[in-house]
C-alpha positions as CSV (number, residue, x, y, z in Angstrom):
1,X,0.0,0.0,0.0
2,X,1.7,3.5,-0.9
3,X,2.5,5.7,1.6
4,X,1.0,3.5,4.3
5,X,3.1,4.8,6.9
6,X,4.0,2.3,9.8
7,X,1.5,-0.3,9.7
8,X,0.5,-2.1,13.0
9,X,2.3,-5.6,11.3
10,X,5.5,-3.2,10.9
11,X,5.2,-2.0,14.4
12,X,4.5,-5.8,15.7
13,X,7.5,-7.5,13.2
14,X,9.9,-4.6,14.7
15,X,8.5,-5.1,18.3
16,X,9.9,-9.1,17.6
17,X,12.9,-8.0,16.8
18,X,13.4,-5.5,19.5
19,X,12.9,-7.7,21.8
20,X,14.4,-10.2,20.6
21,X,17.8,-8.1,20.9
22,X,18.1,-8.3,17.0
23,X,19.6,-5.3,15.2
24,X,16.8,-3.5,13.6
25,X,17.3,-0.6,10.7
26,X,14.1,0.9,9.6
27,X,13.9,1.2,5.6
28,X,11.0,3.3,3.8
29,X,10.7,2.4,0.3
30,X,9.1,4.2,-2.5
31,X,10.6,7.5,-1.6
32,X,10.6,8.5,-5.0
33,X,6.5,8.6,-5.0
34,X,6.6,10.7,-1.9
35,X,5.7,14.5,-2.4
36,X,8.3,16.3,-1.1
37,X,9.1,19.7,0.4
38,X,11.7,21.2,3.0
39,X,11.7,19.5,6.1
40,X,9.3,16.5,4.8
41,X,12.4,14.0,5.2
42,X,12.5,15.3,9.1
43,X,8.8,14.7,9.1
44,X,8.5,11.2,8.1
45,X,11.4,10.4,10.4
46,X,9.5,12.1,13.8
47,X,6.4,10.0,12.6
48,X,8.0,6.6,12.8
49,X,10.0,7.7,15.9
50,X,6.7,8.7,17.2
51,X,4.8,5.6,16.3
52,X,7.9,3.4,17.1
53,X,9.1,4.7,20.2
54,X,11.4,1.6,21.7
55,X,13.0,1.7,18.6
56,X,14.6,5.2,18.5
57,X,18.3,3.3,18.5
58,X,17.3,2.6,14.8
59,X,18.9,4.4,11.9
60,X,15.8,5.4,9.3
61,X,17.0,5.3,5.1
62,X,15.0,5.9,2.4
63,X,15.1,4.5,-0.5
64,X,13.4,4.2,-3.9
65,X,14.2,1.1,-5.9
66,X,12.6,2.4,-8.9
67,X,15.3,5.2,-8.8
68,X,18.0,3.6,-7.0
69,X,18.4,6.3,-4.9
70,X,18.5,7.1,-1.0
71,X,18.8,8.9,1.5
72,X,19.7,9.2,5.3
């Protein structure tokens, strides 16, 4: 689903890992179909912090594998 944000089967697969001690890097994919102005990068990043609290250890990239591109 585009632009789904963190779904609650994201939140419970990274929850597994979590606590499973497991090293966890979140990735967002399709960055390319993303809408972007200043500060939307920063915006996403506070969402999933926000939504994935225990898991603010975690580096965030995104990517677009359409484009081959990403970002940190």
């Amino acid at each position: 689903m585009l632009n789904a944000g963190v779904t609650d089967q994201d939140a419970k697969i990274a929850g597994e890992a979590h606590e499973s001690g497991k090293g966890v890097i979140i990735v967002v994919n399709k960055w390319d179909a993303v809408e972007k102005e200043t500060g939307t990068l920063e915006e996403y990043k506070k969402d999933i912090y926000q939504k994935l609290k225990y898991l603010s250890y975690a580096p965030i990239i995104f990517i677009s594998a359409k484009t081959r591109t990403k970002s940190k």
